[in-house]
N, C-alpha and C positions, 0 to 999 in steps of 0.2 A: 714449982718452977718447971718441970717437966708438961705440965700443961698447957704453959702460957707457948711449949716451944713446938708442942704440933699444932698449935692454932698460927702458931708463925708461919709453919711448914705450908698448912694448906692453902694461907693465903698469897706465899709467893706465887704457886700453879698459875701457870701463862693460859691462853684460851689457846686452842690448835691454831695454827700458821696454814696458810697456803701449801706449805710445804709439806706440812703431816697430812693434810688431805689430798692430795696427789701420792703421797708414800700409802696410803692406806688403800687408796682405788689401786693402784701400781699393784699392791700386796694380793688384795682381791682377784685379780686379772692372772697373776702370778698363779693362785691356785686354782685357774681351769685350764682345761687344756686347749691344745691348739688348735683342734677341733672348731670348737665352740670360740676362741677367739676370731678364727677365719670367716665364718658368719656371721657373727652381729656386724665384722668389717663388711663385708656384702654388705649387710641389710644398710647399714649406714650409707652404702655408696648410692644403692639403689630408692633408698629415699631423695638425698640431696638432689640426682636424676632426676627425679618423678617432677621434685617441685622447681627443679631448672627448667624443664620442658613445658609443665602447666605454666609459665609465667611467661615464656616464649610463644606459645600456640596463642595466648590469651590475646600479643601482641600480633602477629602475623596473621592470624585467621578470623576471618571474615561471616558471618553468622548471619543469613536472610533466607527470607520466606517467599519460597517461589509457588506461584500462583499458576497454578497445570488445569485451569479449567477450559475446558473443552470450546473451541469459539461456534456461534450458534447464529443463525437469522433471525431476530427476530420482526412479526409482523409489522412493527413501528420502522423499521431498515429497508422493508420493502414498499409501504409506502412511499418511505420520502424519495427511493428513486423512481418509482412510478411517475413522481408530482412533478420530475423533472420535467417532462411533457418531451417538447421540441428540443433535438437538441442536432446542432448543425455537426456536420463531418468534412463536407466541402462546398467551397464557393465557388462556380464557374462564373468567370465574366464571358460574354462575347456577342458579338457585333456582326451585322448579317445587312448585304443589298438583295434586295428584293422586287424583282422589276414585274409588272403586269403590260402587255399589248393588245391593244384594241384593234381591229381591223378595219377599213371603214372604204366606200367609194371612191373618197378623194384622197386617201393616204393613211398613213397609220397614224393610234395614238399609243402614245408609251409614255409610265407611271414609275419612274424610279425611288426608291425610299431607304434610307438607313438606318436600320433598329439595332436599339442597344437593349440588355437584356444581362442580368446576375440570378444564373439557378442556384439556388440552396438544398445540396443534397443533404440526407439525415435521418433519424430517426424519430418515431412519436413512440416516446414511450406509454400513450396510453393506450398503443395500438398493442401490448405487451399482454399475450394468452396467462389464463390462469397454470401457477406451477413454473411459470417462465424463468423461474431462479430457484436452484434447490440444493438441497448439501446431501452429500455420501459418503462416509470417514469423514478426513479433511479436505476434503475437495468439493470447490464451489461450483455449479455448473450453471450457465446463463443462456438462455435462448433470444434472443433480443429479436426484435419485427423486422422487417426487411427496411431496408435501404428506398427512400422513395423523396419525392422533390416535394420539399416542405412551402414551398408559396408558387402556384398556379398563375399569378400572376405578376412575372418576372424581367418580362417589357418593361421598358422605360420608356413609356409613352411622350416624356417632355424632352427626350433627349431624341428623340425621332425626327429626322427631315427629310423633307427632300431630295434629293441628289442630280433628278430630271424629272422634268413634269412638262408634256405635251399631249393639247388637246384637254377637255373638260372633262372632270371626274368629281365622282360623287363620293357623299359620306361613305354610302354603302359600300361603292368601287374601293375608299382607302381602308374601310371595316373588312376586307376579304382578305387584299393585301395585308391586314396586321396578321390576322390568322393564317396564313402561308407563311410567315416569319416565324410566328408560333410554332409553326409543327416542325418546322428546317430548325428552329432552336434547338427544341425538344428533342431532335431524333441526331441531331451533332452532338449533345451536354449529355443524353443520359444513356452513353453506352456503355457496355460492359467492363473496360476499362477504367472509367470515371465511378462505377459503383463498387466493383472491387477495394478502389481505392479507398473511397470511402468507408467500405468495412474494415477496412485496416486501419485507419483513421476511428472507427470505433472502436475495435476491439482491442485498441491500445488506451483508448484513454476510459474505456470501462474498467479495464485491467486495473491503472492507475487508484479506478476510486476504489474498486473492490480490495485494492491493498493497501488504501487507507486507512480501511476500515479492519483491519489485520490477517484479513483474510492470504498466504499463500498458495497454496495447490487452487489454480482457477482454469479453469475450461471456459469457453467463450464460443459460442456460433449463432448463426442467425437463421430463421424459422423457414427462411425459402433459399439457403443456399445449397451449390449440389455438394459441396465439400465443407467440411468443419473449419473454421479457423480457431486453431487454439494458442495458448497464452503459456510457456511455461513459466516456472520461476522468473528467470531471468530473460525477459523478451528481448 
């Protein structure tokens, strides 16, 4: 009988509760000291920290690969603007009378004419010297050709008339008069004024390609001026 009553005994025994394992951690804790209670509090906190922050920074910051390589000319960049060839900077229209007098026994003859005429000032860039564009650090420098009248023949011969005409005149007589309009064109359209302009009118829209092509720090002048014209950042 006595056997049957510790096999009873053993098998009331409960399994631990919740309870006994928080009383038995409690108890544990109990026997260190404050010490060492005070730190593993730290180490806890500064854990929790660590991975509130890793999961913060994961969301707020931003991770890319920046490409620091150096910009460069290559000989295929200086071709293609070489191929540019003709490139206009300004258009002058204008209009010129141009009178020739004949002297004669019985009275004079006189030959009045009106020429119209559009010069094209600009640049050929295949007039452009070797070396004509070069790098140093980051700064591009460009020598470009001079400023010069891109079509020699800028008459507008069908827009030419008349104005007065007395007395008989010849091919030849109206062939002299063109070229006297010619040169009074010529020496009204390309003065110094009008070609300045015109390099400013280049050196702005060379500027423009050369910072297409991502080039910033660029220097700009041209091969016969007596002063630089240059280009900073922000023209």
């Amino acid at each position: 009988m006595a056997t049957r009553k510790n096999k009873n005994k053993r098998n009331t025994q409960s399994e631990p509760t919740l309870d006994d394992i928080f009383a038995s951690v409690v108890g544990m804790l109990g026997g260190l000291s404050k010490r060492v209670l005070i730190f593993i509090g730290a180490l806890v906190v500064l854990l929790i920290l660590g991975v509130l922050l890793f999961f913060w920074l994961g969301r707020h910051t931003d991770i890319s690969l920046v490409d620091e390589g150096k910009l460069t000319l290559s000989p295929t960049q200086i071709k293609s603007m070489e191929a540019i060839g003709e490139w206009e900077f300004l258009s002058i229209s204008n209009e010129e009378i141009v009178d020739t007098v004949r002297h004669g026994f019985f009275g004079d003859d006189e030959l009045v004419r009106i020429y119209y005429g559009t010069l094209r000032l600009g640049i050929d860039m295949h007039d452009t010297q070797e070396g004509w564009i070069s790098m140093q650090g980051d700064t591009v420098t460009a020598i470009l050709p001079p400023i010069k009248l891109l079509d020699s023949n800028f008459i507008d011969e069908a827009r030419t008339k008349s104005f007065y005409e007395n007395g008989n005149w010849s091919q030849n007589d109206r062939a002299a008069l063109y070229r006297k309009a010619y040169r009074v064109m010529l020496a009204r359209c390309m003065n110094r004024k009008n070609i300045e302009s015109a390099e400013q009118n280049a050196s702005a829209q060379f500027y423009q390609l050369l910072r297409s092509m991502g080039f910033e720090n660029i220097r700009i002048r041209f091969s016969n001026a007596s002063n630089d014209i240059h280009q900073s950042l922000n023209p």
